[in-house]
C-alpha positions in Angstrom: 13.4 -0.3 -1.1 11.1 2.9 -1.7 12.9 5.8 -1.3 10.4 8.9 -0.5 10.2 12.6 -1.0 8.9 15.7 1.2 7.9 19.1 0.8 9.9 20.9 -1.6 12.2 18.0 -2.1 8.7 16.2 -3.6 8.4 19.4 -5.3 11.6 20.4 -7.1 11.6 16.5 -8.6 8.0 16.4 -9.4 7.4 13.0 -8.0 6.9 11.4 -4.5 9.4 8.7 -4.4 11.1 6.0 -6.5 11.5 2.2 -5.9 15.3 1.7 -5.8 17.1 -1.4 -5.3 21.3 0.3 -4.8 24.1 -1.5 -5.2 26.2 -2.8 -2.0 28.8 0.1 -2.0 25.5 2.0 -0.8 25.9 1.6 2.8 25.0 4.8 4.2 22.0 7.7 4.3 25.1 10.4 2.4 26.2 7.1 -0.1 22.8 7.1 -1.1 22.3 10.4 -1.7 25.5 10.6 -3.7 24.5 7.3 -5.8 21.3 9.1 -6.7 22.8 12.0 -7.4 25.1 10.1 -10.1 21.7 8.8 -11.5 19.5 11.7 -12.1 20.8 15.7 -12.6 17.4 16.4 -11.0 17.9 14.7 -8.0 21.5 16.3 -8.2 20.6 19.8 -8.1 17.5 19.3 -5.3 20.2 17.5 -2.9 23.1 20.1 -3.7 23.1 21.4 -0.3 23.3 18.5 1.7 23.0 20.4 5.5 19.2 20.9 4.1 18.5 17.0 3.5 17.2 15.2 7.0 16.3 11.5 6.8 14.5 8.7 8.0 14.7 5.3 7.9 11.4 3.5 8.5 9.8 6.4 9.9 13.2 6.5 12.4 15.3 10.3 12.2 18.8 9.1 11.1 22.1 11.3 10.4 23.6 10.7 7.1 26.4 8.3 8.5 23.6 5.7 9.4 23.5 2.8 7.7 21.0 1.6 5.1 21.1 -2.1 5.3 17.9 -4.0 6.1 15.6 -0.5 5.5 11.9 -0.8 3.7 11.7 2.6 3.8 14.3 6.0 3.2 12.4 9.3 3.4 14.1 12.4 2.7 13.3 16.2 3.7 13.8 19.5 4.5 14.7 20.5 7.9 11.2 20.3 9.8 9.9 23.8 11.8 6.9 23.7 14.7 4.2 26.1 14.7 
């Protein structure tokens, strides 16, 4: 699965995604973000503050809760503004 990276989030790890491929105890958006967390202090730090983490599964707004089987595609970002 490609896990993807937005605005400052892309920023603060210096790269646009990874290709990830987590284990099955990663069933949701928050175990995933706790796996990767575990994996790289980088990642760790950018995700401290969860509240500020919105995601999407195949271009789909999801809460954290949601589960992750079956997705192509995790994007993660900042809370979005209009303007």
């Amino acid at each position: 699965m490609k896990l993807l990276y937005f605005a400052w989030l892309r920023e603060r790890l210096a790269r646009d995604g990874d290709d990830i491929a987590p284990p099955p105890e990663v069933e949701t958006i928050a175990d995933l973000i706790d796996w990767m967390a575990g994996r790289d202090e980088g990642f760790a730090l950018a995700t401290a503050n969860r509240k500020l983490i919105r995601a999407a599964i195949d271009d789909r707004l999801v809460d954290h809760d949601t589960p992750i089987v079956g997705a192509s595609v995790i994007a993660l970002f900042p809370p979005m503004t209009g303007g």
